[in-house]
C-alpha positions as CSV (number, residue, x, y, z in Angstrom):
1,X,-35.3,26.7,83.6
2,X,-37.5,29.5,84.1
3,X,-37.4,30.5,80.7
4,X,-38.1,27.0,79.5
5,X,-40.7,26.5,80.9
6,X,-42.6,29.7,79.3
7,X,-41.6,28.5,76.1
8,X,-43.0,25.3,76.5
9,X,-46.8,27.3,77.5
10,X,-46.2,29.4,74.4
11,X,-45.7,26.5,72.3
12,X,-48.8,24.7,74.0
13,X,-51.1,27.8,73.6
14,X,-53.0,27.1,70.5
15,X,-54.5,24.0,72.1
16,X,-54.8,25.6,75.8
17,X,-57.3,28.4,74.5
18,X,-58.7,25.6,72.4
19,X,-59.3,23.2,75.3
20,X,-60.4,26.3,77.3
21,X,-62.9,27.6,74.7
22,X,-64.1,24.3,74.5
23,X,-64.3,23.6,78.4
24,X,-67.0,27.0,78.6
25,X,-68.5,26.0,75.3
26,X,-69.6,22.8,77.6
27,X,-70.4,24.5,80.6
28,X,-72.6,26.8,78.8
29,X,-74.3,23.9,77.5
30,X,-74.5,22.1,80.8
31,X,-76.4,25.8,82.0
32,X,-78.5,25.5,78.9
33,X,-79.4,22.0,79.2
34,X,-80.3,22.5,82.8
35,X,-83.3,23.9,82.0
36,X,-84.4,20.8,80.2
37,X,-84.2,18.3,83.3
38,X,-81.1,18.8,84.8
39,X,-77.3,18.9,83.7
40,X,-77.7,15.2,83.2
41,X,-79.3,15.9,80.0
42,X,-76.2,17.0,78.3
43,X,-74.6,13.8,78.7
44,X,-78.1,11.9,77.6
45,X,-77.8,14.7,74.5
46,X,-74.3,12.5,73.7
47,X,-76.2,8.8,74.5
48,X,-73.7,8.8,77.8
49,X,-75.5,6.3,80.5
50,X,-76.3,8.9,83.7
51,X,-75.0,7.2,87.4
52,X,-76.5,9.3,89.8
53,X,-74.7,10.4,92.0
54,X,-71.9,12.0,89.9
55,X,-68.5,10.3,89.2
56,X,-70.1,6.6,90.2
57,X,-66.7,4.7,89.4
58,X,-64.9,6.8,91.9
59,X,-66.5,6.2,94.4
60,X,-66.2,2.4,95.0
61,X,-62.4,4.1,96.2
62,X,-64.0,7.0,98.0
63,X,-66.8,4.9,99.5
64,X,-64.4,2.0,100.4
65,X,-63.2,4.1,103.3
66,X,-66.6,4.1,105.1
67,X,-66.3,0.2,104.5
68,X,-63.0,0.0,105.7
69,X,-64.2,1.8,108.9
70,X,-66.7,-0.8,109.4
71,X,-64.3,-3.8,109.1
72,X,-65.0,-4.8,106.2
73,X,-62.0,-5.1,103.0
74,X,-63.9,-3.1,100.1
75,X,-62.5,-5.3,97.3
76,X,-64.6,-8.3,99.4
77,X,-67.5,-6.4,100.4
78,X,-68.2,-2.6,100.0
79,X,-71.6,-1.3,101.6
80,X,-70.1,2.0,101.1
81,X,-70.3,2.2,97.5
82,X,-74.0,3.6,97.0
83,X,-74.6,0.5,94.4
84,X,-72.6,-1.8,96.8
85,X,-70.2,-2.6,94.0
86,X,-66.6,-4.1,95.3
87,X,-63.6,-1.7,94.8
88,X,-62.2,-3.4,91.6
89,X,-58.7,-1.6,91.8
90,X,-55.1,-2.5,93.1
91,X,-55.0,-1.9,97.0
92,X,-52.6,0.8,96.6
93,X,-55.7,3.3,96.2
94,X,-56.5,2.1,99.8
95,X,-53.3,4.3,101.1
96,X,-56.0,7.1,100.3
97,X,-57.9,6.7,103.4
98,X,-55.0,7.4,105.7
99,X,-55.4,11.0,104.5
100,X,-59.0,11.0,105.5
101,X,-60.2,10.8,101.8
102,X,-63.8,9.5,102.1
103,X,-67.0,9.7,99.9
104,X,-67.5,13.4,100.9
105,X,-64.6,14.6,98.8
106,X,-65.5,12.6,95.7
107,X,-67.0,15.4,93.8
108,X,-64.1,17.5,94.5
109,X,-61.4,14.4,93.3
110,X,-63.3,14.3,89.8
111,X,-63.1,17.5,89.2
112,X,-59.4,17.4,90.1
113,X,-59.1,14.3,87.9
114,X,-60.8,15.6,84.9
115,X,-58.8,19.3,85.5
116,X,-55.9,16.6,85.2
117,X,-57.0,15.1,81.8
118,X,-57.1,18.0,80.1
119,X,-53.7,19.1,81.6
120,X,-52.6,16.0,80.0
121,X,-53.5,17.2,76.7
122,X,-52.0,19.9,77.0
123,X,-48.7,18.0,78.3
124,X,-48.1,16.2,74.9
125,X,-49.4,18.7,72.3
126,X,-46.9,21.3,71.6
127,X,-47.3,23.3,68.3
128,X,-50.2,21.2,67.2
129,X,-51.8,20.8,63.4
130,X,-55.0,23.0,63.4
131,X,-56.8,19.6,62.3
132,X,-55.3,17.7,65.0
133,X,-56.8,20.3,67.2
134,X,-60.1,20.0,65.9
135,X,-59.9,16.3,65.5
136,X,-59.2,16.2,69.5
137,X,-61.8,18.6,70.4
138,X,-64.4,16.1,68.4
139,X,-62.7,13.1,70.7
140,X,-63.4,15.2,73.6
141,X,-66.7,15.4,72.8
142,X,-67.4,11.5,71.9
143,X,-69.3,9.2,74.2
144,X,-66.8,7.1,75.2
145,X,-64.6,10.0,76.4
146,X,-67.7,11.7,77.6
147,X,-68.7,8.2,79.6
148,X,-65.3,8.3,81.6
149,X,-65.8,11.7,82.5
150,X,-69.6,11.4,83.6
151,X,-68.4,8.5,85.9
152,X,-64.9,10.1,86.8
153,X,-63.0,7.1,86.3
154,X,-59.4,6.8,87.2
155,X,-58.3,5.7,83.6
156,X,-58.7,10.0,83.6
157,X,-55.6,10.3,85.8
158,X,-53.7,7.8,83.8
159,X,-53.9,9.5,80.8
160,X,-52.7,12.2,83.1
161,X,-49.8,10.4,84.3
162,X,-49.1,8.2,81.1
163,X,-49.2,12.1,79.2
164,X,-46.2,13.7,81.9
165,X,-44.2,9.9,81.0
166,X,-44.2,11.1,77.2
167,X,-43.4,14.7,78.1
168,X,-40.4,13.3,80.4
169,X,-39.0,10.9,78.2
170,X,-39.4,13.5,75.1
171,X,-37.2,15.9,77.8
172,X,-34.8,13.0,78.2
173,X,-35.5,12.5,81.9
174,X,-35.6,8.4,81.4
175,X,-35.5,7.1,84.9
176,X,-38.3,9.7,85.6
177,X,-40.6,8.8,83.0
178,X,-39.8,5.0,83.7
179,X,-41.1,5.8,87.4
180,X,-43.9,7.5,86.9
181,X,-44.4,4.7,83.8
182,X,-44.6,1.9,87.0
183,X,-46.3,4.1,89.3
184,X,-49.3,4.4,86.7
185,X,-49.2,0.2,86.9
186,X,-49.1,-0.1,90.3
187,X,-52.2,2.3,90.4
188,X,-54.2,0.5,87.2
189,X,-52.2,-2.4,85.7
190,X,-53.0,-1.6,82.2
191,X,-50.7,1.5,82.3
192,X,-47.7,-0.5,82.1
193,X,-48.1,-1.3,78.4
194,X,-46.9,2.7,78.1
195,X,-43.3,1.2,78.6
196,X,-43.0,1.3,75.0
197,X,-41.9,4.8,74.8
198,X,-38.6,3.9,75.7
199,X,-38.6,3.1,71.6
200,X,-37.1,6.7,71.2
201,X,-33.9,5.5,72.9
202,X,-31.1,3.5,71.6
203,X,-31.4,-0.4,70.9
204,X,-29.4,-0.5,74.6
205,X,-31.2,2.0,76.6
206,X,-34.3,0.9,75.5
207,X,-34.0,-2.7,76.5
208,X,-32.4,-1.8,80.0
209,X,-35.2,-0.3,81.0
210,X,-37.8,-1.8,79.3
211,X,-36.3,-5.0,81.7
212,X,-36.3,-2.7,84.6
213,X,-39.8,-2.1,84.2
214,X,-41.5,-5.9,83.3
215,X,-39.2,-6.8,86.0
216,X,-40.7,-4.8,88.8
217,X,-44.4,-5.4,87.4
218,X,-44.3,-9.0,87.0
219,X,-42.7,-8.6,90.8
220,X,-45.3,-6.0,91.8
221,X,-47.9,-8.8,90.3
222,X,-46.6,-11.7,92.2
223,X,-46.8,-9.8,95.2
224,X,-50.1,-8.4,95.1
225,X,-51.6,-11.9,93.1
226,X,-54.2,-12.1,95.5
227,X,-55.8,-9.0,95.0
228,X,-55.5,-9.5,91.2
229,X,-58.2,-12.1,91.8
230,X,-60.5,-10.2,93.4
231,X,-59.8,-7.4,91.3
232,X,-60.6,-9.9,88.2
233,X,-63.5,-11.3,90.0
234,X,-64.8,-8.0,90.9
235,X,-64.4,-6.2,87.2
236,X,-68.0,-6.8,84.9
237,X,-67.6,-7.9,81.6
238,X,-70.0,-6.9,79.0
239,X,-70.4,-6.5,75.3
240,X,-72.1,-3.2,75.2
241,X,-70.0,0.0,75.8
242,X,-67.0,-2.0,75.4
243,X,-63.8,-2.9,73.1
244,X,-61.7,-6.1,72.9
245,X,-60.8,-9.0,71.6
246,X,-63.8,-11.2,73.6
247,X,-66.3,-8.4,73.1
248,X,-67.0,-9.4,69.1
249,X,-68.1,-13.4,69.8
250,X,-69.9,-12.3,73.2
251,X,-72.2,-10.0,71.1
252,X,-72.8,-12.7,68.7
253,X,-73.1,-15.2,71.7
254,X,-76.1,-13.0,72.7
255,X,-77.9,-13.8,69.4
256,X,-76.4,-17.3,69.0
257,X,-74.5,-19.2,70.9
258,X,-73.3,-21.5,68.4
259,X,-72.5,-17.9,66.3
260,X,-70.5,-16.9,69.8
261,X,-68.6,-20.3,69.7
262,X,-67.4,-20.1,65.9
263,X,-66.6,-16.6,66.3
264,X,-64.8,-16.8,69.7
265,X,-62.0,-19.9,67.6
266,X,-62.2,-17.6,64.9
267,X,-60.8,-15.0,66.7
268,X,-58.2,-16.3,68.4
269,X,-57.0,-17.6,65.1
270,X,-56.7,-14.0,63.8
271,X,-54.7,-13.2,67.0
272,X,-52.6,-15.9,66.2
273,X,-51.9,-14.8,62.9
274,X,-51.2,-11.2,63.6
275,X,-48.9,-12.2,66.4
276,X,-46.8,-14.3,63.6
277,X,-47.2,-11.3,61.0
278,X,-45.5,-9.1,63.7
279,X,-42.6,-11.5,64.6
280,X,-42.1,-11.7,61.1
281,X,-42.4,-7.6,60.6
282,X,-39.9,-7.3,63.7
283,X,-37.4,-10.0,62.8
284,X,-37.7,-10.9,59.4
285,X,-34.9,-9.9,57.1
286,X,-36.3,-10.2,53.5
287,X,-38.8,-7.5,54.3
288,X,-36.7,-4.4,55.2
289,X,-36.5,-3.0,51.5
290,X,-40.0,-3.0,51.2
291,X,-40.7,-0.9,54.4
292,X,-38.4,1.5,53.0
293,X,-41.2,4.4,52.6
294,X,-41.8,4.5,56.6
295,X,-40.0,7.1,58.3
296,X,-40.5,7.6,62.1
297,X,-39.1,11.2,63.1
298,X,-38.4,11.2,66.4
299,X,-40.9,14.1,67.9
300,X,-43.1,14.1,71.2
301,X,-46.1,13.0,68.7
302,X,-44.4,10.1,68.2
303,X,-43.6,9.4,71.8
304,X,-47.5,10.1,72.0
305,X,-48.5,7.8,69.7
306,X,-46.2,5.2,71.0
307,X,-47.6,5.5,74.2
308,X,-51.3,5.6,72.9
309,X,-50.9,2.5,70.2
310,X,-49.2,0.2,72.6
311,X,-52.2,0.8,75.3
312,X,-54.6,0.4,73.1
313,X,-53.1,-3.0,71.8
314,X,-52.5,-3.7,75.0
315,X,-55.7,-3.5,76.5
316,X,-57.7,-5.0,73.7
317,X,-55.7,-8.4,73.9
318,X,-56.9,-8.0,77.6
319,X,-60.3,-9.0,76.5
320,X,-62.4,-6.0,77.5
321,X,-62.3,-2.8,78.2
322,X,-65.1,0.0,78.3
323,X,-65.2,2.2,75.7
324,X,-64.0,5.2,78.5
325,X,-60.6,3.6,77.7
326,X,-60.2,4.6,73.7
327,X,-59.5,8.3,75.8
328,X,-55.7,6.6,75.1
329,X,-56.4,7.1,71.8
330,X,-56.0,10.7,71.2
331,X,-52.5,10.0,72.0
332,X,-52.1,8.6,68.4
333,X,-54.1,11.1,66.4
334,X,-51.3,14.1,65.7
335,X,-49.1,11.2,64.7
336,X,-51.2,10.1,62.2
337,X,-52.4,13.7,61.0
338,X,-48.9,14.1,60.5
339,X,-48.0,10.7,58.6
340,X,-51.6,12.0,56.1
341,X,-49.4,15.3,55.1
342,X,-45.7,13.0,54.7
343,X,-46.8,9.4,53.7
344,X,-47.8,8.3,50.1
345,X,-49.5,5.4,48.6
346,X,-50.8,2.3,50.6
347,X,-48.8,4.0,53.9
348,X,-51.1,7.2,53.6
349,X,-54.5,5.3,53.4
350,X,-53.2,3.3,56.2
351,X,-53.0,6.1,58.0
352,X,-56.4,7.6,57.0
353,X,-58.5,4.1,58.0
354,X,-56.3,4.1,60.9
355,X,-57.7,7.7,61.6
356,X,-61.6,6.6,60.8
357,X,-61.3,3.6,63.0
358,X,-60.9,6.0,66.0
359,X,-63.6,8.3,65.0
360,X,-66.0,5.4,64.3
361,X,-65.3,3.9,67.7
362,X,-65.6,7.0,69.7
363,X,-68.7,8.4,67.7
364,X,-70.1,5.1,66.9
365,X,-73.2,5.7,68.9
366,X,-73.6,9.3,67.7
367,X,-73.1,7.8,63.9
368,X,-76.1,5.4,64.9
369,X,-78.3,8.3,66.2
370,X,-77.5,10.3,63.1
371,X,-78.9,7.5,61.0
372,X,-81.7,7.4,63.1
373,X,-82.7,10.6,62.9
374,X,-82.1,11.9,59.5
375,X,-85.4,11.0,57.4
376,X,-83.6,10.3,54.4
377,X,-81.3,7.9,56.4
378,X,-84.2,6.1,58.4
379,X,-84.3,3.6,56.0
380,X,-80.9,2.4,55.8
381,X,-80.9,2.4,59.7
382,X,-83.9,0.1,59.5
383,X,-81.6,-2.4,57.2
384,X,-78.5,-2.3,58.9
385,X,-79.5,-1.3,62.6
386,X,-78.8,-4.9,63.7
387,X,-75.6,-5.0,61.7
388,X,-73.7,-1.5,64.0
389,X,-73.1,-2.9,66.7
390,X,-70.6,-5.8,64.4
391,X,-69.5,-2.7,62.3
392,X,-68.3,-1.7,65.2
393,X,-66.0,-4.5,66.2
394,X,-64.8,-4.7,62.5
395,X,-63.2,-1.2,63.2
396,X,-62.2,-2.2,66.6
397,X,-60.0,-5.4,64.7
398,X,-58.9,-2.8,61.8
399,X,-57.7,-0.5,64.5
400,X,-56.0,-3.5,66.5
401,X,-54.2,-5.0,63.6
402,X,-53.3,-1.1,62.0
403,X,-51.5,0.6,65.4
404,X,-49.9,-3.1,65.9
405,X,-48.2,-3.0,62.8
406,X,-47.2,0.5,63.6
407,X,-45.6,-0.8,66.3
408,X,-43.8,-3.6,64.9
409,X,-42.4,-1.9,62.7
410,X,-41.4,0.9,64.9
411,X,-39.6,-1.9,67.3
412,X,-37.8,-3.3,64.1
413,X,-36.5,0.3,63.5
414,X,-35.4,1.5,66.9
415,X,-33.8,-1.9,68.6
416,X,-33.5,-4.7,65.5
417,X,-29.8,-4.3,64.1
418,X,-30.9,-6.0,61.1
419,X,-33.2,-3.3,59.8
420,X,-32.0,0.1,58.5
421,X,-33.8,3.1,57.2
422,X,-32.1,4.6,54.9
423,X,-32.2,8.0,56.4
424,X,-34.8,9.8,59.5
């Protein structure tokens, strides 16, 4: 065991020293940047919004214990959240304050969380592409990973805990990864999607607990529908800083809302039509031969990318999400570095606008400041500046509809009897 386990740190090492290297690259920048206004300014440097104080989403859990101490239920009313904001997450994270965990140890908890991020990493990228390296180092240093970070947000940990499901299940320790799979829904709900990496199993294993686990949820839901309410009621939605399937009609609602109206049919049409387009990739049997070229080999990058592809499905049929969420993301990316080096024809530029999808998302505001800056870009900016912010959501559907059809075709592959590759 032992001796297992220091294989497994050799074979992460490569992205360890890189995550680590990285890590003091941005504390020395934070020291730098210090001098211009505080260490604030590094994450104004990368157009991340500053909450002050630090880690802001954590502490509507932190500050709920003061509430809680004076009567009050923080997902009704939380005076102990500095911005008086109601705690918009299952009650679970309530079982906190028994250990004394208050506002006073928030600083210390995000810096735990975040320590547990990058752990997570680490957890699901053994003997990693030198590009893939690089390609996650330039995620890590996006806006919308940067955003969750600044406010510490618990989506953090459950990329942690969603990272040690993948490195279970690629161990073969299934009714451990299908725990800690339910115990990352119980804590955020959205987690639960992650169920999908039971797709490395048999057809038999994977539906029995893939059962297991809706059955529980939709239980754990039912019991707890109440809070959902509040926890629905309590949870903002807005267009900016966000991804979804809502978020593309409510910025053109914003400009017009006769636009918003069209836009908001329009999509749900599209929804419906990629829904039947996957049934049809899943189920139907005149398409098999033609899908012949797709080879899933059956590695912890694609139990990654499983993981990372359903969430991100997931949550953008949710509505929407902030953009801290796309952090799911970098579970997909060796996968598809990979599938660039073995796919050919229409499969491989699949995978490369799958690829610039992500980067766009994450860097989109970065892109924007680029243009803005750059005197010989200036003048495009000036033409399309109204235009990003749809550019944006275009990449956000190209993404949806590219990892979904990933998907379905994975699911035909791993649990429909009726579709055979010829060899894996």
């Amino acid at each position: 065991m032992i001796s297992e386990f220091i294989n497994e740190i050799k074979s992460r090492r490569k992205i360890i020293v890189s995550i680590v290297l990285l890590v003091s690259i941005f504390l020395l920048f934070s020291k730098v940047c210090a001098n211009y206004g505080g260490s604030e300014y590094m994450f104004r440097f990368f157009l991340v919004p500053v909450m002050e104080p630090c880690f802001a989403d954590l502490r509507t859990i932190t500050g709920g214990a003061e509430s809680k101490k004076q009567g009050f239920d923080p997902m009704v009313k939380n005076p102990g959240d500095p911005w008086n904001r109601v705690m918009n997450y299952p009650r679970i994270w309530q079982s906190l304050y028994f250990f004394g965990i208050d506002e006073s140890e928030t600083v210390a908890i995000g810096i735990f969380i975040v320590f547990l991020f990058l752990c997570g990493i680490c957890l699901v990228l053994p003997n990693a592409l030198n590009l893939s390296i690089l390609a996650i180092i330039l995620t890590l240093l996006s806006p919308a990973v940067l955003l969750g970070i600044e406010r510490g947000n618990t989506d953090l940990l459950m990329f942690f805990l969603v990272a040690l499901a993948v490195f279970l299940i690629n161990k073969l320790k299934y009714s451990l990864s299908a725990f800690i799979v339910l115990l990352a829904g119980f804590l955020k709900l959205f987690p639960i999607f992650a169920a999908f990496i039971f797709l490395k199993t048999n057809k038999k294993t994977f539906l029995l607990y893939f059962i297991i686990i809706c059955a529980v949820f939709v239980l754990y839901l039912l019991i707890t529908f109440s809070d959902l309410v509040l926890i629905l009621k309590g949870t903002p939605k807005i267009a900016s800083f966000s991804y979804g399937k809502d978020i593309l009609w409510m910025k053109a609602a914003s400009i017009n809302t006769d636009y918003g109206s069209i836009l908001k049919y329009f999509s749900y049409i599209v929804l419906v039509l990629c829904g039947t387009c996957g049934l049809f990739l899943m189920f139907g049997k005149s398409i098999g031969k033609k899908l012949s070229e797709i080879k899933f080999e059956e590695t912890i990058s694609m139990d990654a990318f499983r993981a990372g592809a359903a969430i991100y499905v997931g949550t953008f049929l949710l509505g929407a999400n902030f953009v801290y969420r796309l952090m799911f993301l970098i579970f997909v990316i060796p996968q598809l570095m990979i599938w660039l080096k073995s796919f050919s024809g229409k499969m491989r530029k699949l995978s490369a606008l799958t690829l610039f999808s992500i980067f766009w998302m994450l860097e989109a505001p970065m892109i924007a400041k680029i243009f803005r800056h750059l005197p010989f870009l200036q003048i495009v900016f000036l033409h399309v500046e109204l235009l990003l912010p749809f550019v944006d959501e275009i990449f956000a559907w190209i993404l949806f509809t590219s990892l979904l059809f990933f998907t379905c075709i994975d699911f035909r592959n791993r649990v429909c009897s009726d579709f055979k590759f010829r060899s894996l």
